[in-house]
C-alpha positions in Angstrom: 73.2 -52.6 34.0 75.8 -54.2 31.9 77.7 -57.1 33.6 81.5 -55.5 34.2 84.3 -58.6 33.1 86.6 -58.6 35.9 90.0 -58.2 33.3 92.2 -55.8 31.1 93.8 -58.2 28.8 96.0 -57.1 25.3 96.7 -59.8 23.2 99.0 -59.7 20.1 96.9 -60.6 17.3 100.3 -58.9 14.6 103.4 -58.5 15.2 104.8 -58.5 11.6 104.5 -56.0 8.9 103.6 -56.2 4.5 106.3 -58.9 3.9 104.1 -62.5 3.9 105.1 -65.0 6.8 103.8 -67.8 8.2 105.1 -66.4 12.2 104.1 -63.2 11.8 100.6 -61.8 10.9 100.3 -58.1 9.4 100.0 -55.4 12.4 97.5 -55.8 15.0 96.1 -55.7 18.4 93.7 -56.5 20.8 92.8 -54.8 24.0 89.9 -56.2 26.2 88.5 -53.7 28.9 86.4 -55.1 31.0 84.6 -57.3 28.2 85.1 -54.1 26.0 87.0 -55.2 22.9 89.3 -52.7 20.9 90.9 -53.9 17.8 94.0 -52.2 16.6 94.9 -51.8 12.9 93.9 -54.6 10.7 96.7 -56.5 8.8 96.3 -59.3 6.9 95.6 -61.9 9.1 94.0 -60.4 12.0 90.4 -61.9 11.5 91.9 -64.9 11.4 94.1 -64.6 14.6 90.8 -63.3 16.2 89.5 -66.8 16.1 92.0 -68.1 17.3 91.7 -66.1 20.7 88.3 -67.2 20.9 86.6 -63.6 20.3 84.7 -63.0 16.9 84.5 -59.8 14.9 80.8 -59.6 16.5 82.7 -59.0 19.4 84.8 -55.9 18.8 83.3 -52.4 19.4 86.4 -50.0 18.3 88.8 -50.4 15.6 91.5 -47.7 16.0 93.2 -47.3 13.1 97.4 -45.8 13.6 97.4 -44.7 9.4 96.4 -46.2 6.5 99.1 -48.3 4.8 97.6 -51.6 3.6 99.8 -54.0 6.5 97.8 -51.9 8.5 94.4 -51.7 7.4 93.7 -54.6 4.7 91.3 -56.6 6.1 89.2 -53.7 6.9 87.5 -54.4 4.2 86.7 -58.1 5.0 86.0 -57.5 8.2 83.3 -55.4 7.0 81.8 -57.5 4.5 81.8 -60.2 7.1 80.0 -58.2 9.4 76.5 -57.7 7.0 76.5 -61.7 6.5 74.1 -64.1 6.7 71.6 -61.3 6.5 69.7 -62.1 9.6 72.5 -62.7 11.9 74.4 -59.1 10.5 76.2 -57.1 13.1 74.1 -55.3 15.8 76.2 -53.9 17.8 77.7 -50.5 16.5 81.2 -50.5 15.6 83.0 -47.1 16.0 86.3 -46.6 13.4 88.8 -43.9 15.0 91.6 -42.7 12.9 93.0 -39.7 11.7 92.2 -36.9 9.1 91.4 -38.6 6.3 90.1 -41.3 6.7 86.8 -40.9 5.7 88.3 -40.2 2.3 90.0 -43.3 2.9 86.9 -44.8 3.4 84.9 -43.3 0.3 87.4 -44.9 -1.9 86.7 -48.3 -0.7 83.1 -47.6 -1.0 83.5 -46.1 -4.8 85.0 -49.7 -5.1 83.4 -52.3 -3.0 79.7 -50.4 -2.4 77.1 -51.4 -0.3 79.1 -54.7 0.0 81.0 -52.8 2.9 78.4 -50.3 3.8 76.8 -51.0 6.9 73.3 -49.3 8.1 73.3 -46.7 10.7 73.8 -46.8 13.8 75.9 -49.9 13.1 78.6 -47.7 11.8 80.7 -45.1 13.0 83.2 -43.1 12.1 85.4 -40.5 14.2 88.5 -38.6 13.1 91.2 -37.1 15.9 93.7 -34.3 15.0 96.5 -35.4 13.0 98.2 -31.9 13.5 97.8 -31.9 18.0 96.8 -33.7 20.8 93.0 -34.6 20.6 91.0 -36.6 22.5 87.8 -38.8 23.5 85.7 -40.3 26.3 83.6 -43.6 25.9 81.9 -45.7 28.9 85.3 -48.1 29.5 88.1 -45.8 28.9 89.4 -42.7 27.4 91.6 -41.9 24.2 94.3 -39.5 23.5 96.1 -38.9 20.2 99.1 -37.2 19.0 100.5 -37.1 15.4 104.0 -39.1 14.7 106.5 -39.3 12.4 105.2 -41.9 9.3 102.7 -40.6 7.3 100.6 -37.2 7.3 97.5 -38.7 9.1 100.1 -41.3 11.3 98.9 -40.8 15.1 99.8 -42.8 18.4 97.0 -43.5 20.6 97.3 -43.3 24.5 94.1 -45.4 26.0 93.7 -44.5 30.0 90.8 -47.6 31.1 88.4 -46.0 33.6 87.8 -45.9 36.2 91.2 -47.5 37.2 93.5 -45.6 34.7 95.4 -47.9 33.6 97.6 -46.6 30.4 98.0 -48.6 27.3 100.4 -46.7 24.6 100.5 -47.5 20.7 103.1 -45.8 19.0 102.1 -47.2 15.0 104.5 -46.5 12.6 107.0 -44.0 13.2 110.8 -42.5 12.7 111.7 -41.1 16.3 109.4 -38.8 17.7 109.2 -36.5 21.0 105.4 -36.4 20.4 106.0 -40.4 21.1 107.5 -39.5 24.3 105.2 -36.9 25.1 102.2 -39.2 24.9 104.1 -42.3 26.4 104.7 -40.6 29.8 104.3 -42.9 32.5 102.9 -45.8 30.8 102.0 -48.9 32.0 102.4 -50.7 28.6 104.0 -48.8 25.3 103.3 -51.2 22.0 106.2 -50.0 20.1 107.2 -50.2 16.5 110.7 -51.4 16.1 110.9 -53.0 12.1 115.0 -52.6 12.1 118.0 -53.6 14.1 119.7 -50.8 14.9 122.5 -51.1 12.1 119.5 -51.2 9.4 117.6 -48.1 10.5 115.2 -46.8 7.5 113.6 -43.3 7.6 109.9 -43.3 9.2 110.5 -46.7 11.2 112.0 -47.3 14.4 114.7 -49.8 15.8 115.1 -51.5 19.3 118.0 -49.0 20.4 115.1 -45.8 19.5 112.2 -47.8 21.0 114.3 -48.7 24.3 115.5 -44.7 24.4 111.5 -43.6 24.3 110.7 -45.6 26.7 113.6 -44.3 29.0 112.5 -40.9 28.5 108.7 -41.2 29.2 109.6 -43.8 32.2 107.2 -46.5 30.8 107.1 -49.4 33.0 107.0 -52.2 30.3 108.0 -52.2 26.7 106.7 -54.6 23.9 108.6 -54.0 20.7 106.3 -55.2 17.4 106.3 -54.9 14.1 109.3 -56.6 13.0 110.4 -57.0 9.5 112.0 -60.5 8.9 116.0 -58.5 9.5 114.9 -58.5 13.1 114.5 -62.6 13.3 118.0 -62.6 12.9 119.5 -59.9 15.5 119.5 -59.9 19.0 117.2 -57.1 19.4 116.2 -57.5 22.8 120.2 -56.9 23.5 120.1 -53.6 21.3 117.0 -52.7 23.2 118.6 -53.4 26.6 121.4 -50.7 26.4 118.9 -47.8 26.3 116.0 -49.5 28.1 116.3 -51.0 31.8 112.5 -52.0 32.3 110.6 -55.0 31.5 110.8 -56.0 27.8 109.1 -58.2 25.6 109.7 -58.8 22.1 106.1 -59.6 20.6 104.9 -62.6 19.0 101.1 -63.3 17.7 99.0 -65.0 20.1 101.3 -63.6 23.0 98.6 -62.2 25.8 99.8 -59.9 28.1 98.4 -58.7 31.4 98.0 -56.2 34.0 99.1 -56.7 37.1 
């Protein structure tokens, strides 16, 4: 029987977006489960803030994809090529890719570039789609996943991941404008990662700002909000105050390398 770690642990491996900085890595998270590792969109600079927690990308088991804009998904292919090298050491363990509709069509263009340099032998990959259009849904060993579609892009979803057999709810909203599917999927969380690239007085179709963010979490009564994804505007507001006058609970403002736990 495998050996259960005695931890839930999410650590910010992101927390910026496209726009190069030396602070803020592209989008992405990691969420340890008991020793279970799930990796959270792949911006430039996540294998490289993996390190730098001490975990590998031998380590990770799921990558959960939110859509598939490149501050979101670029080093999927590194991380890929990485994983068939050296030869004999090549990944073992499966890794399972959960995303949308449409991303296996993502994924075939990548492949009509790159090849077999990204192709790795079966069982070592796999590759599930949820519902981009309604709720869908999925049960592995550690924990289960929801999914609802958002505002962003057509095959934009927000994940809801419920650890077992403790339930535990970890909420990540990607990128999106406003949304009562956000809320909907957000109810009662213990932890909603929450997109919020604008201070309130910039607010930019499809994207979120701290006053939004705050007023979802209200509304779904999540017990701790950590806003991410913050274009370099945001360095230079107070957006934990804009955030404050719709949201009451704990806050964080995320930074990469911040670990947060469960208590």
């Amino acid at each position: 029987m495998k050996k259960r770690a005695q931890k839930i642990e999410l650590t910010i491996l992101g927390s910026g977006t496209c726009i190069p900085s030396l602070k803020r890595s592209s989008c992405s998270f990691l969420l340890d489960i008991y020793g279970e590792k799930l990796l959270f969109d792949t911006g430039a600079g996540t294998i490289r803030r993996l390190l730098e927690t001490g975990a590998s990308i031998e380590d990770i088991g799921y990558i959960f994809y939110s859509h598939f804009h490149p501050d979101h998904t670029g080093e999927l292919v590194s991380f890929l090529f990485s994983s068939k090298y050296p030869e004999d050491c090549a990944r073992k363990k499966p890794l399972n890719i959960i995303a949308g509709k449409g991303f296996k069509i993502f994924f075939n263009g990548l492949k009509a570039v790159y090849g077999n340099w990204i192709e790795l032998a079966e069982p070592a990959l796999n590759i599930m789609e949820l519902d981009n259009k309604g709720h869908d849904s999925a049960e592995f060993e550690e924990f289960r996943v929801e999914s609802i579609p958002v505002d962003h892009n057509e095959e934009s979803i927000a994940y809801r991941i419920i650890t077992l057999p403790d339930k535990k709810i970890i909420v990540y909203s990607g990128d999106t404008d406003y949304s009562e599917n956000l809320i909907s999927i957000s109810k009662d969380a213990d932890i909603l990662i929450c997109e919020s690239a604008f201070p309130d007085e910039l607010k930019t179709k499809g994207h979120m700002t701290p006053g939004l963010a705050g007023k979802i979490a209200t509304r779904a009564n999540v017990r701790k909000l950590v806003l991410t994804h913050f274009y370099p505007e945001c360095d230079q507001r107070d957006i934990f105050s804009q955030c404050r006058k719709t949201y009451k609970g704990q806050l964080l403002l995320a930074e990469d390398l911040m670990k947060i736990y469960f208590d």
